[in-house]
VOROKE-378994 format. One record per residue (C-alpha): residue number from 1; x, z negated, y. Coordinates in Angstrom, 1 decimal. Layout:
BEGIN
NUM,X,Z,Y
...
***
This chain:
BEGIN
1,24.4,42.8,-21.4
2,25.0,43.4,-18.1
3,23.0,42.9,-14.7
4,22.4,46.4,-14.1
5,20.7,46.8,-17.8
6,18.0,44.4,-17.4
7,16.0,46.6,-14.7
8,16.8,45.2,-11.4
9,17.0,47.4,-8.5
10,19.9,48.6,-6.4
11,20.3,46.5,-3.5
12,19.5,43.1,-5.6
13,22.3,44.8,-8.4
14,24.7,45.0,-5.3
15,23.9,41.7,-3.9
16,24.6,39.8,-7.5
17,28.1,41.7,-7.6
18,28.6,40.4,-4.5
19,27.8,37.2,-5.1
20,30.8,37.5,-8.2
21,28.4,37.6,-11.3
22,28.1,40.7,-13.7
23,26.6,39.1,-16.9
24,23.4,36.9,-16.8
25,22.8,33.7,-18.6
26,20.8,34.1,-21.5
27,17.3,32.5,-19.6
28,18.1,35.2,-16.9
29,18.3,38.0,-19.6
30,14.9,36.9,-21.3
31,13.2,36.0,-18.3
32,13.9,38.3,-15.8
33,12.3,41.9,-17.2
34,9.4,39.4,-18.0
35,8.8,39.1,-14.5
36,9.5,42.6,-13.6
37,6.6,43.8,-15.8
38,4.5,41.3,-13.7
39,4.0,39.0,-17.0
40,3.3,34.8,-16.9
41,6.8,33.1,-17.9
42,7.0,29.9,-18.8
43,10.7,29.5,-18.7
44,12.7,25.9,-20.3
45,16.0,25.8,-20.1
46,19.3,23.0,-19.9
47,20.2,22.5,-16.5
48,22.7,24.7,-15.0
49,22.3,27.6,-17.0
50,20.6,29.9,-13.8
51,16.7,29.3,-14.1
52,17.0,29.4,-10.3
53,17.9,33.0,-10.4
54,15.6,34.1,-13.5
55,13.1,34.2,-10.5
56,14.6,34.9,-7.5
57,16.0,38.1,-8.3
58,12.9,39.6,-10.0
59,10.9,38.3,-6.9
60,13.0,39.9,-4.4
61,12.4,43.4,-6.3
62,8.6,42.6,-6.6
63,8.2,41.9,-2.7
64,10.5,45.1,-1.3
65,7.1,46.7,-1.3
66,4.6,45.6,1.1
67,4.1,43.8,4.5
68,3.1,39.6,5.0
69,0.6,39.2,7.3
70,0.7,36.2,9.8
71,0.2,32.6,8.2
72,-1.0,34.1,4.9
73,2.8,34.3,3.0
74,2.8,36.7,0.0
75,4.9,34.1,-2.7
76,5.0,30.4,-2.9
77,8.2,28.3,-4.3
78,6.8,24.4,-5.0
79,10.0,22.4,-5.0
80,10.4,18.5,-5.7
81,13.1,17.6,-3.5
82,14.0,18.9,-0.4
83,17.8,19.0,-1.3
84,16.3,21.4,-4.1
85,14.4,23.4,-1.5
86,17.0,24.2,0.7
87,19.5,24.7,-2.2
88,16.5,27.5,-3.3
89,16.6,29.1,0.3
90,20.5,29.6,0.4
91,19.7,31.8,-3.0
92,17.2,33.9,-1.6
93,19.8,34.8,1.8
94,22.7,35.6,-0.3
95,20.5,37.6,-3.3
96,18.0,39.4,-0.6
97,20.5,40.1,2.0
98,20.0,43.7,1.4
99,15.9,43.3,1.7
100,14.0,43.1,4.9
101,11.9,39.8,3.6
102,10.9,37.0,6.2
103,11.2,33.2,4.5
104,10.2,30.0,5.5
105,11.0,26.7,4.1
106,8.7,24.0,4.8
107,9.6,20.6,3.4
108,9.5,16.6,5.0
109,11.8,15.4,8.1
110,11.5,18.8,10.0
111,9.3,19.9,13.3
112,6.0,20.9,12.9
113,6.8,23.3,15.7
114,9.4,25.4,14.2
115,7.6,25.7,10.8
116,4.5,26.9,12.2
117,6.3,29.9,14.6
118,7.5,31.1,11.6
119,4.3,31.5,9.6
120,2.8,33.0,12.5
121,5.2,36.0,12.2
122,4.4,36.0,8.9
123,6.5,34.8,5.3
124,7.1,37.2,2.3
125,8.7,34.5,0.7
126,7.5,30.2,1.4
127,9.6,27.5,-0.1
128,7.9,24.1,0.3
129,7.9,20.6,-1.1
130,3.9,19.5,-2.2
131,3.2,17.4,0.7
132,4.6,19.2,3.2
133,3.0,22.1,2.2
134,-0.8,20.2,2.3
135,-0.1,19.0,5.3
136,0.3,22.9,7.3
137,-3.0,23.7,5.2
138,-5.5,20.6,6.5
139,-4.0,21.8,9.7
140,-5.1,25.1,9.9
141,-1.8,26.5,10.1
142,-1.5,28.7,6.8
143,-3.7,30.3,4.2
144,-3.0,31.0,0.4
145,-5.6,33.5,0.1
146,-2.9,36.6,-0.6
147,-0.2,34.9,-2.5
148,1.1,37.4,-5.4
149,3.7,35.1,-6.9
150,3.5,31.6,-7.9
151,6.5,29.7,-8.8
152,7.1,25.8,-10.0
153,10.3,25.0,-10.6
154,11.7,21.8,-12.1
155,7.8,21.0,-13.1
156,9.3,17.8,-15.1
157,10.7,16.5,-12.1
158,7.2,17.2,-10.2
159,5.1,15.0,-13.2
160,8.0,12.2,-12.6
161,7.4,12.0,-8.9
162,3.6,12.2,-8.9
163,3.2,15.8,-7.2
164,1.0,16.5,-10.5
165,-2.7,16.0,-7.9
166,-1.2,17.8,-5.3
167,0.0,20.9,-7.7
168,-3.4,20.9,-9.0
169,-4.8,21.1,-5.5
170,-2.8,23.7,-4.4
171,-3.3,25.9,-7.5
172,-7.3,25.5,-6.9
173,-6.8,27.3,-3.5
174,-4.8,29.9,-4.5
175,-6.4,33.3,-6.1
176,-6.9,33.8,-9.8
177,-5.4,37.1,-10.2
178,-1.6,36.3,-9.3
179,1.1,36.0,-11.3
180,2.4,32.0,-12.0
181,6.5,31.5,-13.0
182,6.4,27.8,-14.5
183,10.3,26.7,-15.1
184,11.7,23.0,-16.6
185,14.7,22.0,-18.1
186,12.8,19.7,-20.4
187,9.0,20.3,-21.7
188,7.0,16.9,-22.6
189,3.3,17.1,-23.8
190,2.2,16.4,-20.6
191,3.9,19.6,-19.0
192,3.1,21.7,-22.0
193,-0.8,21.0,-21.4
194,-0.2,21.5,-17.8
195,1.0,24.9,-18.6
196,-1.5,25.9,-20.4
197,-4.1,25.6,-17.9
198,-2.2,27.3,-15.1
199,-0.9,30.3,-17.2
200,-2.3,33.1,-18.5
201,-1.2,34.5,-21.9
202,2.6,33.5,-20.7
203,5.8,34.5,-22.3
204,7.7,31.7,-22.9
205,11.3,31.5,-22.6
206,13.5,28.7,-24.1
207,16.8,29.3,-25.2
208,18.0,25.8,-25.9
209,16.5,22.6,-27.5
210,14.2,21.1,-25.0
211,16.7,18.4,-24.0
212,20.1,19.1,-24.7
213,23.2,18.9,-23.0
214,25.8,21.7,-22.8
215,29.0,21.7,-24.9
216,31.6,21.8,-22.1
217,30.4,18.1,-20.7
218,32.6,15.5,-22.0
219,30.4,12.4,-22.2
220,31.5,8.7,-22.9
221,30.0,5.0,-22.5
222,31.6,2.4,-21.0
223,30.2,-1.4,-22.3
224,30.7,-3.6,-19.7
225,29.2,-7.0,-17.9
226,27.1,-6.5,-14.9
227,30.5,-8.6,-13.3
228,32.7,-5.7,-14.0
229,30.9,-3.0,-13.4
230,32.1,-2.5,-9.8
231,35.7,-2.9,-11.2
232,35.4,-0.5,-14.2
233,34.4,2.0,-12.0
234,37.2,1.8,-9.5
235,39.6,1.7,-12.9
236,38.1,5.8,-14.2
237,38.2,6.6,-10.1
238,41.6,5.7,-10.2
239,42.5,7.2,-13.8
240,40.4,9.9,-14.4
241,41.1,13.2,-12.3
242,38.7,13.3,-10.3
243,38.3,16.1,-7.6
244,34.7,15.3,-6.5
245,31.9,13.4,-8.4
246,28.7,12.1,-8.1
247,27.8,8.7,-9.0
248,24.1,7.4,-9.9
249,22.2,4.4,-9.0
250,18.6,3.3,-10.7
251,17.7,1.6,-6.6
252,18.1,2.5,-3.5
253,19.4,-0.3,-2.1
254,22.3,0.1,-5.3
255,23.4,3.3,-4.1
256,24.0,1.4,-0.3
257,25.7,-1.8,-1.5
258,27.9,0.6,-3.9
259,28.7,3.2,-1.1
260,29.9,0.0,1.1
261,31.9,-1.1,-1.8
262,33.5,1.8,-2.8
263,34.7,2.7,1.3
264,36.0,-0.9,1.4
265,38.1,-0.2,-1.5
266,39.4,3.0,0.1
267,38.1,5.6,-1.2
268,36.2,8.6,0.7
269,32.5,8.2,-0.5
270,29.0,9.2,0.8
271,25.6,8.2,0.2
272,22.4,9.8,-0.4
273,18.7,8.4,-1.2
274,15.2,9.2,-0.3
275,14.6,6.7,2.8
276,17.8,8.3,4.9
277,16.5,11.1,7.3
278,16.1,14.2,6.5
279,18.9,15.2,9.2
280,21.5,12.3,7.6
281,20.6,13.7,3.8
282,21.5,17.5,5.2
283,24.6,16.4,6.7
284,26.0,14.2,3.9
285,25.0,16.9,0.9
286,27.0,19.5,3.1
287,30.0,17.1,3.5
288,30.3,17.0,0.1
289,30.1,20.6,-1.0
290,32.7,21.3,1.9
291,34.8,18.7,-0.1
292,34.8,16.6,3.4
293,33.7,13.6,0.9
294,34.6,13.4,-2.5
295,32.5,10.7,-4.1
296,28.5,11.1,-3.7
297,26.7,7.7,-4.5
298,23.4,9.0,-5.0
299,19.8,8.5,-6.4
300,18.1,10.4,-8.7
301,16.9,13.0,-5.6
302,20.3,14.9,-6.6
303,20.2,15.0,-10.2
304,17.7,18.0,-10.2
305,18.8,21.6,-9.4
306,21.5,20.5,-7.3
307,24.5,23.1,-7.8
308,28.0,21.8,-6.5
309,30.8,24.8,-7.3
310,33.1,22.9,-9.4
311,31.8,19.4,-9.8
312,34.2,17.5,-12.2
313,32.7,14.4,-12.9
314,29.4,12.4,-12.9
315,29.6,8.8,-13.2
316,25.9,6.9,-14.3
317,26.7,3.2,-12.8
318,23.1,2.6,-14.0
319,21.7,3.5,-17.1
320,18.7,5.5,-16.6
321,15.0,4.6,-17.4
322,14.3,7.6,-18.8
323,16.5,9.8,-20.7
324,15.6,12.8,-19.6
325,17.0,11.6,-16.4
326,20.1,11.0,-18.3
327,20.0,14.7,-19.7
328,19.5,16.2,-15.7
329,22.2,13.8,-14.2
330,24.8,15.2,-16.4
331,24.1,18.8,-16.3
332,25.5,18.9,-12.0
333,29.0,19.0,-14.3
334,29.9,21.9,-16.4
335,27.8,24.4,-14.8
336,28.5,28.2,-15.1
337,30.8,28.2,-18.4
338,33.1,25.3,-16.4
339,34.4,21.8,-18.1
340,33.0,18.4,-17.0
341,33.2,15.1,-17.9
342,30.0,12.1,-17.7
343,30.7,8.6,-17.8
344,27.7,5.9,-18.5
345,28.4,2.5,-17.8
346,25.5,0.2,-19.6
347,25.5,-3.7,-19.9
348,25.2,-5.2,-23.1
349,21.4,-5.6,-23.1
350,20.8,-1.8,-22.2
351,21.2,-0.9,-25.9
352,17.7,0.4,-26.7
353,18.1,2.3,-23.5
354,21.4,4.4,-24.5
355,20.0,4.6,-28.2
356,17.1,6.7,-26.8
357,19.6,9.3,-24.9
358,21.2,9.3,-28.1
359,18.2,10.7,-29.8
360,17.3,12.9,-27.2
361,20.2,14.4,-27.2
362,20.8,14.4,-31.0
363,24.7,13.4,-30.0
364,26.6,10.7,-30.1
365,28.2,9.3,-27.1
366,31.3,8.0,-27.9
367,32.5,4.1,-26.3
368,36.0,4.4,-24.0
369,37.3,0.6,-23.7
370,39.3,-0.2,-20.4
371,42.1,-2.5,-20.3
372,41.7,-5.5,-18.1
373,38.1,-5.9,-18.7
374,36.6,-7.9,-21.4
375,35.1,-6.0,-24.6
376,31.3,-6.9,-25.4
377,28.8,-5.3,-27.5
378,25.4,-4.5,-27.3
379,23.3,-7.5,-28.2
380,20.8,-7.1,-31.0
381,17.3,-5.6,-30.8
382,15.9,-9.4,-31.6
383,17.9,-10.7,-29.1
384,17.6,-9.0,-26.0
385,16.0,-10.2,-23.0
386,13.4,-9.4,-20.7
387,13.6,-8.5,-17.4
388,10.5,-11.1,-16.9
389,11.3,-13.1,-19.5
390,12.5,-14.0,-23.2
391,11.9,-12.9,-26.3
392,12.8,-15.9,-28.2
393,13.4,-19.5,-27.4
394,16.1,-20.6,-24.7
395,19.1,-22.1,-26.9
396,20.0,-25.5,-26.0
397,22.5,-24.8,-23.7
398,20.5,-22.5,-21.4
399,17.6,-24.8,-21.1
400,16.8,-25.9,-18.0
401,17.3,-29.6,-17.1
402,13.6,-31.7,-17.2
403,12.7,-32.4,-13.7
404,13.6,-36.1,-14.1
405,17.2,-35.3,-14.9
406,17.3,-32.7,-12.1
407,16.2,-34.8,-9.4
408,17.2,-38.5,-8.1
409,14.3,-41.5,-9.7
410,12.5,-42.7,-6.8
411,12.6,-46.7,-6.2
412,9.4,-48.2,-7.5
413,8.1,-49.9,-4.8
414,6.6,-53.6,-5.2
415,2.8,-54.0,-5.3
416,1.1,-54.4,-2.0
417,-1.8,-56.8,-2.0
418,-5.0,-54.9,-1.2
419,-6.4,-55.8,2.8
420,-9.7,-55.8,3.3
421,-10.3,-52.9,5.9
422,-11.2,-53.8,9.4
423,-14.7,-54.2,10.5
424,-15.7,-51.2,12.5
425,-17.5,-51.5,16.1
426,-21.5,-50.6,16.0
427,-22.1,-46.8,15.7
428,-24.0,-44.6,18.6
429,-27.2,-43.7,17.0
430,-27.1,-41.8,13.2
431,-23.8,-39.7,14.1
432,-21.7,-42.6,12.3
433,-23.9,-44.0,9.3
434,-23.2,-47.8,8.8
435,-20.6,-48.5,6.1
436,-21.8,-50.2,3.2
437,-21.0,-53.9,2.8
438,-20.7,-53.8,-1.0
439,-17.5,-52.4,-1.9
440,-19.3,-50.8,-4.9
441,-21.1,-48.8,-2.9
442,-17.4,-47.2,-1.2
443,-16.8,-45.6,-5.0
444,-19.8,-44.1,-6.4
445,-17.2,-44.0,-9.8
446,-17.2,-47.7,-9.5
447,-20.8,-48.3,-10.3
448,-21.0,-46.7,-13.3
449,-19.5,-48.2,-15.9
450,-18.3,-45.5,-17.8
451,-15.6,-44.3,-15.3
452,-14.1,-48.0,-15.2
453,-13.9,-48.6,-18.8
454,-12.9,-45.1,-20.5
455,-10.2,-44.6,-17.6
456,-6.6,-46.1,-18.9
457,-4.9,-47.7,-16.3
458,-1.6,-45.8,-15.4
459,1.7,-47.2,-16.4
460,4.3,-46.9,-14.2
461,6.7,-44.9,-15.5
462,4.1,-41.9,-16.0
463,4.2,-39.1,-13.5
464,1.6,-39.8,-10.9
465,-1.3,-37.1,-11.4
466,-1.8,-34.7,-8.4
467,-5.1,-35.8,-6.9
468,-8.2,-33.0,-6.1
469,-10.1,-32.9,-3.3
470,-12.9,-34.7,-4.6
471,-11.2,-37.4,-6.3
472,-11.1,-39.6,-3.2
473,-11.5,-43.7,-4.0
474,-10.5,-44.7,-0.4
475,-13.8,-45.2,2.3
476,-14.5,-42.9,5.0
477,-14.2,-44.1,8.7
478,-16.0,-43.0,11.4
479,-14.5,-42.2,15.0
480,-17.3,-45.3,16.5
481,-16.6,-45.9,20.0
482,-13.8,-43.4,20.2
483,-16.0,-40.4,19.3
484,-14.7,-37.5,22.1
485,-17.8,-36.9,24.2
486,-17.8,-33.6,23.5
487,-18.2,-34.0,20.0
488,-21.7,-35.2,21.1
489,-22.5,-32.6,24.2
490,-25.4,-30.2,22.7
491,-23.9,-26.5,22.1
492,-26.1,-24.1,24.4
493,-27.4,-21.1,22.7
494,-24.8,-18.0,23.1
495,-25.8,-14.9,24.5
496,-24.9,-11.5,22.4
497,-26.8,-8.3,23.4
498,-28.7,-9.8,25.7
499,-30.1,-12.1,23.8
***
């Protein structure tokens, strides 16, 4: 089938053969006309095969008609990232170049300013990130009131980030008769039921398992010590060819020590993450996709939607927590019909981890050994540790030494004989209570018998027991004649309010 058989209109048809395509994907050939008719779609797809464009070019069709008004836009585009919002943007100017529709993009590290001028000559077409887009509304600065199209893309990616509230808030201000496009590349339980209460009688569009990977990625798994992993990823840098790649990190501060590591070994890398600036994060992403940089060490804010033309490799130096995230890192290779190859590098106690990609998936993942580093396997189930702690016992040889052992005996010191405290001068009036004579009287424990005789005496050698703050057995002594005077000045009242 062919782009002109699926009911598009001229100008998008001549745009799209433009843009080098004739045949849609097979989510674009189900989803589209579902659209055109004006139809719910919830669409689910494997990354990479064009859900991007399953609603952009029906929505470009849809909004030839008509005319925004100032701050009320006429379709809304929630994004997670803002690397995912821009990338969304750059589809809409080279699909609607032949359209006369106004878009705005309104996501995090831009001016207010800017943003706002262009609502006020009014949007056919808004692209926004969740908070962003709250923000401009508590301000006063747009209304949802006449929104015709509704659009959430990567809506996985949205419940993994915690933009479910703010979805749910924005939907409530938006009006019930509209049409809603919900797209994922995987579907859990918890987006299905979302779903279902923001659709009405939807299509639904899924033309591959819920989480698969496509046939032309290559995958492998490299077993390695948390030592080597630096080293066996300079070793498939060096061996594979690699023409640009990106390379994954679990941390933030992972993706910065590995960027620093990877240029003092030579070799032309960047680095992206949530905390750079927005500015730094536009820069670097464009680098890259002018192949100014060839490696991108990168968090998981580029492993959704991002599309780099001919990406040959991604490289996981962590495993992921969740293997969905394994399932969206991989697809940025072997987009559009092209060959990639995925490389996971996991530590020997990471094997429940990679066993649940391999059942998401349903594949295995084949192991590539590399010469020069030492071969281990993944330790069993029973045996793995805790991040926080162990399973099972310590073996001998991991024990920690007792404290004695660890630390130098202290010299007992010979007994001191006991001195009878000095006799204190005569107290001024009652503020120093006369001591008692009878030493009895200093230990209230002392005069009852059953403290003396049911408490052991301490031996020497036993660890000294750390004393509380009532368990004093020395007599308290008064300041007596060198009591500060103005200890015994009398406080004046204070004066608040007038008082």
């Amino acid at each position: 089938m062919l782009f002109s058989e699926i009911g598009l209109g001229p100008e998008v048809l001549r745009a799209v053969e433009d843009a080098g395509y004739t045949q849609p994907t097979p989510i674009q050939e189900q989803a589209i006309p579902w659209v055109l008719q004006g139809r719910d779609v919830l669409g689910c797809a494997q990354t990479g095969t064009g859900k991007t464009a399953s609603f952009t070019l029906p929505m470009i069709d849809i909004l030839a008609q008509g005319r925004a008004r100032a701050r009320m836009p006429r379709s809304l585009i929630l994004e997670p990232t803002r690397e995912l919002a821009a990338q969304v943007a750059e589809n809409f100017e080279v699909y609607g170049k032949y359209h006369k529709l106004n878009m705005a993009l309104l996501i995090g590290g831009e001016s207010f300013v800017d943003q706002i001028k262009k609502l006020d000559r009014g949007v056919d077409v808004l692209i926004a990130t969740p908070g962003r887009m709250i923000d401009l509304f508590e301000r006063g600065n747009i209304l949802l009131s006449d929104i015709k199209v509704f659009v959430i893309d990567e809506a996985d990616r949205m419940l993994d980030m915690g933009f479910i509230p703010d979805i749910e808030r924005i939907v409530s201000l938006l009006p019930r008769i509209r049409q809603t496009l919900f797209f994922s590349a995987t579907m859990p339980p918890e987006i299905r039921r979302l779903a279902d209460s923001f659709l009405i009688n939807p299509r639904t569009v899924s033309v591959s398992p819920p989480a698969s990977t496509a046939d032309t990625v290559t995958q492998a798994v490299v077993l390695t010590r948390a030592e080597d992993k630096r080293r066996a990823l300079r070793h498939l840098l060096r061996t594979e060819d690699v023409k640009n790649a990106l390379i994954f990190c679990n941390r933030k501060r992972d993706v910065a020590m590995l960027h620093r590591s990877l240029e003092k070994h030579g070799f032309n890398a960047g680095a992206l993450h949530g905390d750079l600036p927005q500015s730094k994060r536009t820069e670097t992403l464009e680098a890259f996709k002018k192949n100014e940089i060839t490696l991108l060490v990168c968090s998981d804010v580029a492993a959704r939607g991002l599309d780099i033309a001919g990406l040959s490799h991604v490289f996981n130096f962590d495993v992921p927590h969740s293997s969905e995230d394994y399932v969206h890192r991989i697809g940025r290779t072997g987009r559009a019909g092209r060959s990639g190859r995925a490389f996971m590098l996991a530590m020997p106690d990471e094997g429940k981890q990679v066993a649940a990609i391999v059942k998401l998936i349903n594949r295995e993942i084949p192991r590539v050994e590399i010469d020069g580093i030492e071969s281990v396997e993944f330790e069993p189930e029973g045996e793995t540790r805790r991040r926080w702690g162990r399973k099972e016992a310590p073996k001998d040889s991991e024990r920690r030494p007792p404290a004695a052992e660890s630390r130098p005996a202290r010299p007992v010191e010979a007994p001191v004989a006991e001195a009878k405290p000095a006799r204190s001068p005569e107290p001024r009036g009652e503020v120093n209570p006369p001591r008692a004579t009878d030493p009895r009287a200093a230990d209230p424990r002392a005069a009852d018998p059953r403290t003396t005789d049911s408490r052991p005496e301490r031996r020497r050698d036993e660890p000294r027991r750390r004393r509380r703050e009532d368990d004093d057995d020395e007599a308290v002594v008064g300041f007596g004649d060198h009591m500060p005077a103005f200890l015994l000045r009398r406080a004046r009242p204070s004066r608040v309010d007038g008082v």
